[in-house]
C-alpha positions in Angstrom: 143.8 -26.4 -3.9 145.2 -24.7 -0.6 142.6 -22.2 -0.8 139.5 -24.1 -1.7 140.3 -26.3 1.6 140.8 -22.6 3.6 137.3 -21.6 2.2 135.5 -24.9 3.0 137.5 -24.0 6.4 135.8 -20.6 6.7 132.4 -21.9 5.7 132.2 -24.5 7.9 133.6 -21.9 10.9 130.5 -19.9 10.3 127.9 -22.2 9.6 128.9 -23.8 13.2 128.6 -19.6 14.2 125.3 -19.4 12.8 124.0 -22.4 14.4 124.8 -21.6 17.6 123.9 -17.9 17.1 120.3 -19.3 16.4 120.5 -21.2 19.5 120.9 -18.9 21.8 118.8 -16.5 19.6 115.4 -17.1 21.0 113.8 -16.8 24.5 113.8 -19.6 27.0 110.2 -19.0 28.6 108.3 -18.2 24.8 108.4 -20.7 22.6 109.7 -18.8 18.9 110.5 -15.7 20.4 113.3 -14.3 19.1 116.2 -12.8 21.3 117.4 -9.2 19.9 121.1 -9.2 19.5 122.4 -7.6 22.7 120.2 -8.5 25.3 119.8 -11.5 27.3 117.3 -12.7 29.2 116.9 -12.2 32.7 116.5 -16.0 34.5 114.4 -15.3 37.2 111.5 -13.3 34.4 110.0 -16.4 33.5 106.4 -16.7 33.6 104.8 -19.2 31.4 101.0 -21.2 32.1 98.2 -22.4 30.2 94.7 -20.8 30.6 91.6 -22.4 29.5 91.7 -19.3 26.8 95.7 -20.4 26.1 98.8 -19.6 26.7 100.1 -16.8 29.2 103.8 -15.9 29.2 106.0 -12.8 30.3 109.4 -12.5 29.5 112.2 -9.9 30.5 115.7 -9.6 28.6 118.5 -6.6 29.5 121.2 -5.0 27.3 123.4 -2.1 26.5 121.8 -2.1 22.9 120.0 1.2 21.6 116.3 1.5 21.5 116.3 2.2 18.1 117.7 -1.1 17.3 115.6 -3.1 19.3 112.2 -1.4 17.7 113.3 -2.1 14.9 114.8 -5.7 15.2 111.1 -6.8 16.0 109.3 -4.8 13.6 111.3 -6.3 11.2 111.3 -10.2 12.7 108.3 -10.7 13.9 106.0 -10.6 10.7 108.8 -13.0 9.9 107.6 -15.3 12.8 103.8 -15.7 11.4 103.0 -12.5 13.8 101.0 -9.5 12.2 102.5 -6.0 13.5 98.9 -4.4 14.9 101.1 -1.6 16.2 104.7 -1.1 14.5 105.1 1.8 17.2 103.8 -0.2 20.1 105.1 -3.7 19.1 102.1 -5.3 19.9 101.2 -8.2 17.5 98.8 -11.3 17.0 99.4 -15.0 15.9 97.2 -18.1 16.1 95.0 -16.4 18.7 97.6 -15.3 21.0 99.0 -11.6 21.4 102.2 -10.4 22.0 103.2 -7.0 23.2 106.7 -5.9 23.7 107.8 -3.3 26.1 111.0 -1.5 26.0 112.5 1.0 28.5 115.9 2.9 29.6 116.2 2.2 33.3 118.8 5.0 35.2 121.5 3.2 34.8 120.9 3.8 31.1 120.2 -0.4 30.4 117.6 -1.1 28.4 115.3 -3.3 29.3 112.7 -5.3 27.7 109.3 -7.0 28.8 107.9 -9.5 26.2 104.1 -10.4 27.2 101.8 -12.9 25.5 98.2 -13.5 26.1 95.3 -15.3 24.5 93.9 -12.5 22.3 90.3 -10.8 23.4 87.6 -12.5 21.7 89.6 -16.1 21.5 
């Protein structure tokens, strides 16, 4: 009996985890973006407006994460998140008429750093 009541314990311990996790998990400034684990974004990179052609957002997070990792946290998320991968290399993608394009980059101080833009796509 003792250990049923630890395990309901445990499971409710990481459902509460998880919860929050997916909280915090997404960008502020893009609606459905998900955050990579290991970055966070930068407050001050928010740039989010509505166009006549749609939405226009940028984005910038920062971490100590490898590259590697981050590449392929999208590639494998974002088809995930109704995007379709138009470049798995390039991380650009498209979704209800809106494109996304991902930028990542070591700066000196060996932090990575990420750019998330999103445009309406060409054509829309």
């Amino acid at each position: 009996m003792r250990r049923s009541w630890q395990a309901g314990l445990v499971a409710l311990g990481l459902t509460v985890v998880a919860v929050a996790a997916r909280a915090d998990g997404f960008l502020s400034c893009v609606d459905q973006l998900p955050l990579a684990p290991g970055l966070v974004e930068t407050a001050d990179s928010c740039l989010n407006f509505d166009t006549a052609a749609g939405r226009v957002a940028q984005a910038e997070a920062r971490g100590t994460v490898p590259v590697t990792e981050v590449r392929a946290f999208y590639r494998s998320v974002l088809p995930a998140f109704g995007w379709n991968l138009l470049d798995p290399d390039a991380l650009a993608a498209t979704r209800s008429g809106e494109r996304l394009k991902i930028s990542v980059e070591v700066t000196e101080g060996n932090e990575l750093r990420v750019h998330y833009a999103l445009a309406p796509s060409p054509g829309n």
